[in-house]
C-alpha positions as CSV (number, residue, x, y, z in Angstrom):
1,X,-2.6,15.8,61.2
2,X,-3.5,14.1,58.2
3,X,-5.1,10.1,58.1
4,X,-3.6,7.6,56.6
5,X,-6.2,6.9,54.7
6,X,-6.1,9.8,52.4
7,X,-2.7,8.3,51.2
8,X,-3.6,6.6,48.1
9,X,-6.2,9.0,46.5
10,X,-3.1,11.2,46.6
11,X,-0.6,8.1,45.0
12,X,-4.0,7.4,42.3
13,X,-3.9,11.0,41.3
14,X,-0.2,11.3,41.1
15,X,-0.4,8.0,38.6
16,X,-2.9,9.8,36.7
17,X,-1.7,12.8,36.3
18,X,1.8,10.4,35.2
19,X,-0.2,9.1,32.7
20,X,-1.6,11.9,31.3
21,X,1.9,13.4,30.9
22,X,3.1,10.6,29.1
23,X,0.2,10.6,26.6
24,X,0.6,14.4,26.0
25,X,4.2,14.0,25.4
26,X,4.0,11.1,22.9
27,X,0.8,13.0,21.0
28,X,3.4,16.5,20.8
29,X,6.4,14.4,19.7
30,X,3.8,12.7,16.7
31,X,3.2,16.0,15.8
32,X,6.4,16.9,15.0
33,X,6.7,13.7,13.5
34,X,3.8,15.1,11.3
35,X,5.2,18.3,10.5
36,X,8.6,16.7,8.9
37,X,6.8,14.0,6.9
38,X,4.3,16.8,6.3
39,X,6.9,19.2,4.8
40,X,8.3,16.6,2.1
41,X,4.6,15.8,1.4
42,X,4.6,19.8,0.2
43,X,7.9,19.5,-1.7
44,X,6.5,16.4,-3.8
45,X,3.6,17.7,-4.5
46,X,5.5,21.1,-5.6
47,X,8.0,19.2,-7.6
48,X,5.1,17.0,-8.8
49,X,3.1,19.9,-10.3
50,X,6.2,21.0,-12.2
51,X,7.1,17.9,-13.8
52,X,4.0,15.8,-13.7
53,X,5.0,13.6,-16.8
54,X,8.3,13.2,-15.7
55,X,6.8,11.7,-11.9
56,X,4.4,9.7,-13.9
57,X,6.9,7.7,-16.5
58,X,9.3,7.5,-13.2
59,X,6.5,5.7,-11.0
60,X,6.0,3.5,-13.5
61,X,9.3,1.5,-12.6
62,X,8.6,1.0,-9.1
63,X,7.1,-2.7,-8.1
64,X,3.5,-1.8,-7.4
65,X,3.4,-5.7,-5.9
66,X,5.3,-5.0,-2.9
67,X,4.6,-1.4,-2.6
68,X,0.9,-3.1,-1.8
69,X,1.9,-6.0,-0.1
70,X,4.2,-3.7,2.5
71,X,0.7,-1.5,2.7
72,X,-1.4,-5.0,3.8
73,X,1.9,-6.2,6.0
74,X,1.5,-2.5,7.8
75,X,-1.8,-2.7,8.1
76,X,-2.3,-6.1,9.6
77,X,0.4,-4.9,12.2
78,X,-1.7,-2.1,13.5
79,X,-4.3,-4.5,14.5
80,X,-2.2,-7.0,16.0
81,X,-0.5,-3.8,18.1
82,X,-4.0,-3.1,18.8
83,X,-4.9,-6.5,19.9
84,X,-2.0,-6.1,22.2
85,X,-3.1,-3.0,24.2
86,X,-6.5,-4.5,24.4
87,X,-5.3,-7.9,25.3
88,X,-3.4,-6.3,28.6
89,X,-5.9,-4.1,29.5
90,X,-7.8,-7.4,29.6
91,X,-5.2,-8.9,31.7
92,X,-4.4,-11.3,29.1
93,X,-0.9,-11.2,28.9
94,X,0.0,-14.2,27.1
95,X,-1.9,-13.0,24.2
96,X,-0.4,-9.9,24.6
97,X,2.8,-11.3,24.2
98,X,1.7,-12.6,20.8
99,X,0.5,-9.7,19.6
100,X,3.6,-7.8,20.3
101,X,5.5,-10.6,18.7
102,X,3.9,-11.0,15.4
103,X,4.0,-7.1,15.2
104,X,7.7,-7.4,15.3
105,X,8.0,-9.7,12.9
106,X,5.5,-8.0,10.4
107,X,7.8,-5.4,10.4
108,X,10.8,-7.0,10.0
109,X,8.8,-8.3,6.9
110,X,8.0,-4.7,5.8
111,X,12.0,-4.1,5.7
112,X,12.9,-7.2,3.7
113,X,10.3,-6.5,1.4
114,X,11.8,-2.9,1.1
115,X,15.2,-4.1,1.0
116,X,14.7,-6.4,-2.0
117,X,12.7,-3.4,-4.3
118,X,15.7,-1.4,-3.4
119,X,18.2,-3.7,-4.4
120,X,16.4,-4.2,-8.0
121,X,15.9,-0.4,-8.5
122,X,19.6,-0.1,-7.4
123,X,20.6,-3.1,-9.6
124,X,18.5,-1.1,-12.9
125,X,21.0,1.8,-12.2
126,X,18.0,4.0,-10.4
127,X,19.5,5.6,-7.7
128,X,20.6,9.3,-7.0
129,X,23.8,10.1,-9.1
130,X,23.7,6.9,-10.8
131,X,25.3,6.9,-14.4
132,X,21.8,5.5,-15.6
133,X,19.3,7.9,-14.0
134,X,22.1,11.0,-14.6
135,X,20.8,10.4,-18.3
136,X,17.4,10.6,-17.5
137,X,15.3,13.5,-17.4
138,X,15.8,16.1,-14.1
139,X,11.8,15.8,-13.0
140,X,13.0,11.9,-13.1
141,X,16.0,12.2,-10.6
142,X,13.7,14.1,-8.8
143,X,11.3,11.5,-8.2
144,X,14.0,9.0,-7.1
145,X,15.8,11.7,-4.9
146,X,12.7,12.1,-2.9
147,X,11.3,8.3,-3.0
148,X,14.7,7.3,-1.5
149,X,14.8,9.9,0.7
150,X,11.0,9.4,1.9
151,X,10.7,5.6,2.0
152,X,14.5,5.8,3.5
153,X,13.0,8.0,6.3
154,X,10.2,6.1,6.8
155,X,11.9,2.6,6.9
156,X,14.0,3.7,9.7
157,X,11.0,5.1,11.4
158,X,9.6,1.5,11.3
159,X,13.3,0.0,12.3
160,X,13.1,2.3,15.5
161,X,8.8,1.0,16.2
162,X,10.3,-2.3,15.9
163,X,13.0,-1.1,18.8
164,X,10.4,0.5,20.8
165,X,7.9,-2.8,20.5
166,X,10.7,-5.2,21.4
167,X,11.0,-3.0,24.0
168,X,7.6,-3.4,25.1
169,X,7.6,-6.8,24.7
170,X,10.7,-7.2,27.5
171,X,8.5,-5.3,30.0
172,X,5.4,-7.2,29.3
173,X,7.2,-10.5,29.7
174,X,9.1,-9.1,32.6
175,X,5.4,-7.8,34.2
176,X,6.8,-4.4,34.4
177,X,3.8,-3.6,31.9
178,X,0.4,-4.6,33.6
179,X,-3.5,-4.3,33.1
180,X,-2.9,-1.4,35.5
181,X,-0.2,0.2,34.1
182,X,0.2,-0.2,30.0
183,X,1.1,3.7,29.5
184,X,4.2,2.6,28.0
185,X,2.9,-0.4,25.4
186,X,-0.1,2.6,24.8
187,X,2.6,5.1,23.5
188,X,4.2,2.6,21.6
189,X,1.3,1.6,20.0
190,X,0.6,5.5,18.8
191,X,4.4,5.4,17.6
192,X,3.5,2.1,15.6
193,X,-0.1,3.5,14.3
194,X,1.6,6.6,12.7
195,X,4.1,4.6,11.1
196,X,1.6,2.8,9.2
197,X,-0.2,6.2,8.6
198,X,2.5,7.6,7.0
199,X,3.0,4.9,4.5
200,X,-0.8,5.0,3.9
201,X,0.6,8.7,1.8
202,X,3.4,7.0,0.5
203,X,1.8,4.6,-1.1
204,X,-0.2,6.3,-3.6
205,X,2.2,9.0,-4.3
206,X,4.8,6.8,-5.4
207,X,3.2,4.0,-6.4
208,X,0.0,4.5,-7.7
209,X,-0.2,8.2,-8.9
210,X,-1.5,7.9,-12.0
């Protein structure tokens, strides 16, 4: 007959082995999140080697200003995220709380500042199967088909981070997330971190290739 006592080694390895499941699954479904972004990263570069002038004179009407400001907005939201995770773990979760918050709200900034390039390229006629850019050399509808597709892809990548850390931020405030059990803000946190990792490529592809 077993003791009582051996009860909660067995409910501290259950949690662990919970926690280890969790991780596993978020670093698999990253990778896939790798492989698409990973693929289109191929297909510019292919379509890059082919018309290398044409990418170059079409960068050169993208607003380098924002594309660099969205790169320091990302950035600054990792560490906050970061600050988060460490701030529970700590106990802390009032700071945490903030963290999570001005995450949030850094990427909401990301997407207005993407929404207002948009609009001005759109507004200059640059957009796929526009009168303007139907003119235009094919290596430059190119470029625009695949930085509206990418940066598209990728904005709605950050719109869903911004889901997942409200999320979080409801289950911190609601103690359901605790210094002994942050798994989920973790995950989240992974989700958030290749988000800005992802734009880190996007950046100097679109905007700064020379």
């Amino acid at each position: 007959m077993s003791s009582p006592a051996a009860t909660p080694p067995l409910v501290h390895r259950e949690s662990h082995k919970d926690y280890e499941g969790s991780k596993l699954g978020m670093w698999l479904f990253l990778f896939t999140e790798i492989i698409l972004f990973g693929g289109l990263f191929i297909l510019y570069s292919a379509y890059r080697a082919r018309y290398p002038l044409e990418f170059h004179e079409a960068g050169q009407h993208l607003n380098v200003v924002i594309g660099v400001a969205n790169t320091i907005i990302l950035l600054t939201s990792s560490l906050t995220v970061a600050f988060a995770i460490t701030a529970i773990q700590k106990g802390a979760r009032t700071i945490c709380l903030c963290c999570l918050s001005a995450t949030i709200v850094l990427g909401a900034a990301f997407l207005v500042n993407k929404y207002i390039e948009w609009s001005g390229e759109i507004g200059h006629g640059l957009y796929p199967n526009s009168p303007v850019l139907m003119q235009r050399p094919h290596g430059d509808q190119i470029f625009f088909g695949l930085y509206y597709s990418m940066t598209g892809l990728h904005g709605l990548h950050v719109f869903a981070g911004i889901a997942v850390l409200s999320i979080m931020l409801g289950l911190v405030a609601g103690k359901r997330i605790t210094s002994a059990d942050f798994s989920k803000l973790e995950n989240g946190g992974l989700y958030w971190h290749l988000v800005d990792v992802i734009w880190i490529f996007l950046l100097p592809l679109f905007y700064l290739a020379a």
